[in-house]
C-alpha positions in Angstrom: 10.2 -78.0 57.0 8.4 -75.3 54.7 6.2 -76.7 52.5 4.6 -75.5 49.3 0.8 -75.1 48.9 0.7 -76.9 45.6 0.7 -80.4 45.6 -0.6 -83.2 43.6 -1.4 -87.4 45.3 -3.0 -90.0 44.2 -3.3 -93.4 45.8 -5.2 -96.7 44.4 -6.4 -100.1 46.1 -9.0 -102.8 46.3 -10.3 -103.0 50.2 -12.5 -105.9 51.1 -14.6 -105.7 47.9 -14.1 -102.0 46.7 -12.2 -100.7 44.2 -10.9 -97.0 45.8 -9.1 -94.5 43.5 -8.3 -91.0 45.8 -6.5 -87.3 44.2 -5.3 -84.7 46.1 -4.3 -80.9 44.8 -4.4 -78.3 45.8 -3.1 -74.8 44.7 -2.0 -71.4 46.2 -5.0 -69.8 48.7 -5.0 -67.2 51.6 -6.9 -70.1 53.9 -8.0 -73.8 53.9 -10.7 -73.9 51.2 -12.0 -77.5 51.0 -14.1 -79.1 47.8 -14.6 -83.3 47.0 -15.8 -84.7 44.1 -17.8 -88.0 44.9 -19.7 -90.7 44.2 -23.8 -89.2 44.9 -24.1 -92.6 46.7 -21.1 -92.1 49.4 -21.5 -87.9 49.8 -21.7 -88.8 53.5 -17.7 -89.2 53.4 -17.2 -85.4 52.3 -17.0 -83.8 55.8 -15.0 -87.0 57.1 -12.5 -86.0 54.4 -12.2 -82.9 54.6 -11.5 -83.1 58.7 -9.0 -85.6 58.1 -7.3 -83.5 55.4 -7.4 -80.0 57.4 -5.4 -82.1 60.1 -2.2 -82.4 57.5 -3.4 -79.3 55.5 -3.2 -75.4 56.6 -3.6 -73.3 53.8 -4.5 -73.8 50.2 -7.3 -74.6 47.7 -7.7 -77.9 48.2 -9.8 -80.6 45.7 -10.3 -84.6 46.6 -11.4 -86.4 43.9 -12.7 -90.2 45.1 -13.9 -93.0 42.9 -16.0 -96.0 44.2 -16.9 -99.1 42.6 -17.9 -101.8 44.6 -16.2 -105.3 43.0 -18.9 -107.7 45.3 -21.2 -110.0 43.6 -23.8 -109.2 46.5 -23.4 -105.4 46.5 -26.3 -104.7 44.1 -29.5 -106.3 43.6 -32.0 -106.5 40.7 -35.1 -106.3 41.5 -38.9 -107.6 39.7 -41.8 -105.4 39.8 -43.9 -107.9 39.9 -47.2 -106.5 39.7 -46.3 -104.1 37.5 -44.8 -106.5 34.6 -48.6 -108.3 35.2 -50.3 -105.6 34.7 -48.3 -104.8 31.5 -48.5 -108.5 30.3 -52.6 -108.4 30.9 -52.8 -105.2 29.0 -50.9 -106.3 26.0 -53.1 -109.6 25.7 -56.6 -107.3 26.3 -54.9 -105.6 23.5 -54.7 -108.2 21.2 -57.3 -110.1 22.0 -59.2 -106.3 21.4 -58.2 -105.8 18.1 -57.1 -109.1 16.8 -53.8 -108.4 16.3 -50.5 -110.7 17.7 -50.1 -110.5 21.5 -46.8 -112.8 21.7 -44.6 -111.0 24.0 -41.3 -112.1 25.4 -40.2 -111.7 28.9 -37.4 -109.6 27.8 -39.8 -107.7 25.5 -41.6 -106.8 29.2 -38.5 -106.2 31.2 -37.6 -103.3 29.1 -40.8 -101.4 29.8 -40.4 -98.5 32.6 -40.4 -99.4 36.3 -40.8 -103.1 35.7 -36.9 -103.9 36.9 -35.2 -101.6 39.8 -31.4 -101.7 40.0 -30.6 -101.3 44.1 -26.9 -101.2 46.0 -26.9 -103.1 49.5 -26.7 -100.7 52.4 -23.2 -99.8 52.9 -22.1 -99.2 56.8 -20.5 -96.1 56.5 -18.0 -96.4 58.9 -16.7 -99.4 57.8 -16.6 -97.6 54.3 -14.8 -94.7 55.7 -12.4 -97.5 57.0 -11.7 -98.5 53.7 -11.4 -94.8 51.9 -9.6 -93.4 55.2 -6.8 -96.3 54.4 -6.3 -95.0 50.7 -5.9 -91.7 51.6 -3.5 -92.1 53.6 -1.1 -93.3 51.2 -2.1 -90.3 48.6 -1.4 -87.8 51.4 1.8 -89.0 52.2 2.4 -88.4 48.2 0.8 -85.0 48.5 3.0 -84.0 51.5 6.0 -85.4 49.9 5.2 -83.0 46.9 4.6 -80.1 48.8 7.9 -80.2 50.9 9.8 -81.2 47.5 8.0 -77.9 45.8 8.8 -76.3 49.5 12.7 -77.0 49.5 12.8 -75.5 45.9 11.3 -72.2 47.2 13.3 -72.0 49.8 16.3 -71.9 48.0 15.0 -69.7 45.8 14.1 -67.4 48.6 17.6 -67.5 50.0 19.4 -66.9 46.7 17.6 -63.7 46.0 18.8 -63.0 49.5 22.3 -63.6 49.0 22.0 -61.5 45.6 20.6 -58.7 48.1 23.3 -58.9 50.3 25.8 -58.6 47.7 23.5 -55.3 46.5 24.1 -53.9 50.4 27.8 -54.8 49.9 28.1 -52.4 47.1 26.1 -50.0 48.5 28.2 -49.9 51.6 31.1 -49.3 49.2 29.5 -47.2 47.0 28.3 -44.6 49.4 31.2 -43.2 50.8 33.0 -42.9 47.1 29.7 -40.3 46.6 30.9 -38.4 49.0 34.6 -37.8 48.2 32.8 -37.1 44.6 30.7 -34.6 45.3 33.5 -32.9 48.0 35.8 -33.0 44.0 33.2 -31.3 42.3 32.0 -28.8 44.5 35.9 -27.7 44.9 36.3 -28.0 41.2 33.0 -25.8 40.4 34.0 -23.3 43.0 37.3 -22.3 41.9 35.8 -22.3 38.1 33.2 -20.1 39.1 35.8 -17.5 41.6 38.9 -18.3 39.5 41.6 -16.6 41.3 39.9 -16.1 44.4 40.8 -18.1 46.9 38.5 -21.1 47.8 37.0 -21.5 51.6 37.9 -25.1 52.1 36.1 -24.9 55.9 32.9 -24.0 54.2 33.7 -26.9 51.5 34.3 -29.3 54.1 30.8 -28.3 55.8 28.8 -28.6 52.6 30.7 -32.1 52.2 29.7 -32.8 56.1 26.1 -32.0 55.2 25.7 -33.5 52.3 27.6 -37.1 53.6 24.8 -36.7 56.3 22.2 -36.5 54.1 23.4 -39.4 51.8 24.1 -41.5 54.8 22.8 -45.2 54.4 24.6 -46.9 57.3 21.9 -47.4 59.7 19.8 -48.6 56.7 22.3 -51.0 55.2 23.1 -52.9 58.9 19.3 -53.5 59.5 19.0 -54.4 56.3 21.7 -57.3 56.4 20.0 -57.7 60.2 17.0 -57.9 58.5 18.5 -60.9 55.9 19.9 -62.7 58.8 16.3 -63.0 60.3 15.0 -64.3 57.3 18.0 -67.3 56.5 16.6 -68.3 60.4 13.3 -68.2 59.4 13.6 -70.3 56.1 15.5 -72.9 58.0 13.3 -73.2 61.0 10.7 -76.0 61.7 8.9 -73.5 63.5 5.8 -71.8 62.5 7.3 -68.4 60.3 3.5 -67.2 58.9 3.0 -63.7 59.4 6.5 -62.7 60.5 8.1 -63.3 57.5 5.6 -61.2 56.0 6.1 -58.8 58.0 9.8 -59.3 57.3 10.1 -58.5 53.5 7.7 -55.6 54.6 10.5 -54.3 56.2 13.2 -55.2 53.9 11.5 -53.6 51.1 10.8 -50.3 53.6 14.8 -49.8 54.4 15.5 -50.6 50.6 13.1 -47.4 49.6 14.3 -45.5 52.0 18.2 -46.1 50.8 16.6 -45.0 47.2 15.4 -42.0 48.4 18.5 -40.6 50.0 20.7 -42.0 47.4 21.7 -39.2 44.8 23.8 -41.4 42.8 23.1 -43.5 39.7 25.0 -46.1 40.5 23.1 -47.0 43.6 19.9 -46.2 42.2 20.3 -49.2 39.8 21.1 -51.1 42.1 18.5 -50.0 44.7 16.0 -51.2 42.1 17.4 -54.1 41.4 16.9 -55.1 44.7 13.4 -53.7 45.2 12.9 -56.5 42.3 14.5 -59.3 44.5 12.3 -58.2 47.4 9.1 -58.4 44.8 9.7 -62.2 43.8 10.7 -63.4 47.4 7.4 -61.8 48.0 5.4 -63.8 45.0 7.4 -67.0 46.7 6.6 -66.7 50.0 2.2 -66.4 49.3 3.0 -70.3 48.2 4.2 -71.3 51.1 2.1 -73.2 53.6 1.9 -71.1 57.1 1.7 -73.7 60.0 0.5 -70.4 62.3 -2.7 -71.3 64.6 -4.8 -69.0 64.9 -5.6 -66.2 67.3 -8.9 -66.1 68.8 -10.5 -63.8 70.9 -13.3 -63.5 73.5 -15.2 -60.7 72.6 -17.7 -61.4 75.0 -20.4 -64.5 75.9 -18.2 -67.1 74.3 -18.3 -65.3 71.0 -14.5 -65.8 69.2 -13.2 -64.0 66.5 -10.1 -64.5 65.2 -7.3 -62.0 65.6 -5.5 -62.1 62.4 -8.3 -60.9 60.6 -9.5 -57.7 62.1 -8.5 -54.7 60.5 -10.2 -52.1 63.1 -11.8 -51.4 66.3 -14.0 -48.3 66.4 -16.4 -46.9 68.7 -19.8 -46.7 67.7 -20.3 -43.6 68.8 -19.7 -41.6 65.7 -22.2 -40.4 62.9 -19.8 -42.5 60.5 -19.8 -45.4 62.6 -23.7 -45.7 62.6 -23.7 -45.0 59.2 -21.4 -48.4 58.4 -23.7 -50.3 60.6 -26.8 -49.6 59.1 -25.1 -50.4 55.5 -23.9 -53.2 57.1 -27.4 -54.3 58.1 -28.7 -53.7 54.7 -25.8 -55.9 52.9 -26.2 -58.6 55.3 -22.8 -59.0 56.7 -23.7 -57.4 60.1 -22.7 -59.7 63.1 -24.5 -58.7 66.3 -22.3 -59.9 69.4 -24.0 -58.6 71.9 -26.6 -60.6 73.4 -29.0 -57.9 73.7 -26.5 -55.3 75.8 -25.8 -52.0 74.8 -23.4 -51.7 71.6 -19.8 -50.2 72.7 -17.3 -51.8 70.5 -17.3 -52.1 66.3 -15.2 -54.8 65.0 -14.2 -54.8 61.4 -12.7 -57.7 59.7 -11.0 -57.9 56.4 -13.8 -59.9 54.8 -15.8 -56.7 55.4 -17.7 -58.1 58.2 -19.2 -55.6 60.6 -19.6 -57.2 64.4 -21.0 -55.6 67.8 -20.0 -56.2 71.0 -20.9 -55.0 74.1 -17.1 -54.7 75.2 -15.9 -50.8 74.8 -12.9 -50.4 71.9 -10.2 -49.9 74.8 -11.3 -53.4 75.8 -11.1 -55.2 73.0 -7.8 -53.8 72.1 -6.5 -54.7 75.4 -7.6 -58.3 74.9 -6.4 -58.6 70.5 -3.0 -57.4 72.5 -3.0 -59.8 75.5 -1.0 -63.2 74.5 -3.7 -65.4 75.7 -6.1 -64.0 73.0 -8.5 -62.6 75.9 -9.6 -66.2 76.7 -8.9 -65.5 80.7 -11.8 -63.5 80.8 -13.8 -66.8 80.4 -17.0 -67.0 78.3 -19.6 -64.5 80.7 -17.3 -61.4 79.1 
């Protein structure tokens, strides 16, 4: 089921002498980007959390508020300074017996001076607290979730409106094109015999200029991919399978066959509705960055056990090149220059699309090979 990446849950109980109060949202974001607001006492549950959520969660920015209040007589403890409150009760009587002035003091009059009364919690055992949290966020995931495949159905239909609203724009297309045809076949005849007047008209050559130009107006190939190309996303949309990058890919090429029916259309009609349908594409493609891809990731051995994940390299260079060494040294000198190599001879430049920079001793024609294999290069083991 596709799911949205914004959701909202919240969950409440009292567990064994704590009050727990847990929220979940999150909103649209290209990964899993984790942040918890806690209690300072119970910040030891933050990485707990956020493992647990990343299991039900892929992609989006995700915030966990969690409130705490223990509801246990026992679970904090007041504490007497005692030599402290002496000292203060000695120095006030020296003090009045000094200067003859009134030394009555009350105990509460000593109790409020600084450090004479500690407020302490009882050590909590933290995995029996996690226990107790774990249990109340379960229920408010199950709420998130629940949101995000509501939130997910609604773009799905969505999605698969605006693709019913393209077909019908490839209907008229198909219907449309041919009519251009006969059109410009009338006028050419029409302009001919205004322009020769009683000469008589070459209807071979007219047919020939109408045979060129229905070839050069043709949109059939484009129009069947692009209902192929429709077809492929309805699957997708209804699938339990992971869709992630393919149906991004997918619009890609939806939008590329719609600009390419624009540019060999030379008729107004089709035009309109050629960019009516380029702004179809555009919203499926705002609706599909909010939905949650269940893709795993790709990672590849590029050598010694080092892993980097597919999906986000943009190039593989050689660092032979004067502009290659040139983007390693500036890489150096911002800092986000990842050195892969264990010491061996640079041969391969990796680029990512966080503008990471990382060596490896692996030439470019073997690292392509193994970002191509299926297996992510992971048969070469971990000695490269």
């Amino acid at each position: 089921m596709i799911r949205s990446m914004t959701g909202f849950g919240r969950a409440q109980a009292s567990v064994e002498g704590f009050n727990i109060t847990a929220e979940i949202k999150s909103v649209n974001h290209r990964y899993f980007e984790f942040s918890a607001r806690l209690p300072r006492a119970y910040n030891f549950l933050e990485e707990k959390i956020k493992s647990y959520l990343s299991s039900y969660i892929s992609r989006g920015k995700v915030e966990c508020s969690l409130t705490i209040e223990a509801t246990a007589d026992d679970s904090v403890v007041v504490k007497v300074n005692e030599p402290l409150a002496k000292s203060y009760y000695d120095a006030i009587h020296f003090i009045g017996e000094t200067f003859s002035v009134n030394a009555n003091v009350s105990a509460q009059d000593i109790a409020r001076y600084p450090e004479v009364l500690s407020v302490t919690k009882n050590a909590v055992d933290e995995e029996d607290l996690w226990g107790k949290v774990k249990s109340v966020l379960e229920e408010a995931v199950k709420k998130f979730i629940s949101m995000r495949e509501s939130e997910g159905e609604k773009l799905k239909n969505d999605v698969l409106s605006r693709a019913d609203i393209i077909i019908e724009n490839v209907s008229f297309v198909e219907k449309r094109s041919p009519e251009t045809v006969k059109e410009y076949n009338d006028k050419l005849l029409a302009r001919m015999n205004e322009v020769l007047e009683n000469v008589q008209v070459d209807e071979a050559r007219i047919l020939t200029e109408a045979a060129i130009f229905a070839d050069k107006v043709a949109v059939a190939e484009e129009t069947v991919r692009l209902r192929s190309h429709i077809d492929q996303l309805r699957e997708m949309m209804n699938s339990d399978e992971a869709i992630g990058r393919k149906l991004d890919f997918l619009v890609q090429e939806i939008n590329r066959e719609t600009n390419t029916i624009g540019s060999k259309a030379q008729d107004v009609h089709i035009a309109k509705v050629v960019i009516d349908t380029k702004a179809e594409i555009e919203k499926i493609r705002e609706q599909i960055q909010n939905i949650e891809w269940c893709d795993f990731m790709k990672l590849v051995n590029i050598g010694f056990g080092n892993l980097i994940n597919a999906d986000r390299v943009i190039a593989v260079v050689s660092p032979d090149s004067a502009p290659a060494k040139r983007m390693i040294q500036e890489s150096k000198e911002r800092a986000n220059l990842i050195d892969a190599t264990h010491g061996r001879k640079t041969k391969g430049i990796i680029v990512t699309d966080s503008d990471n920079v990382v060596l490896s001793f692996l030439s470019a024609e073997q690292l392509l090979n193994r970002f191509n294999d299926e297996k992510g290069g992971r048969e070469y083991g971990f000695e490269g």
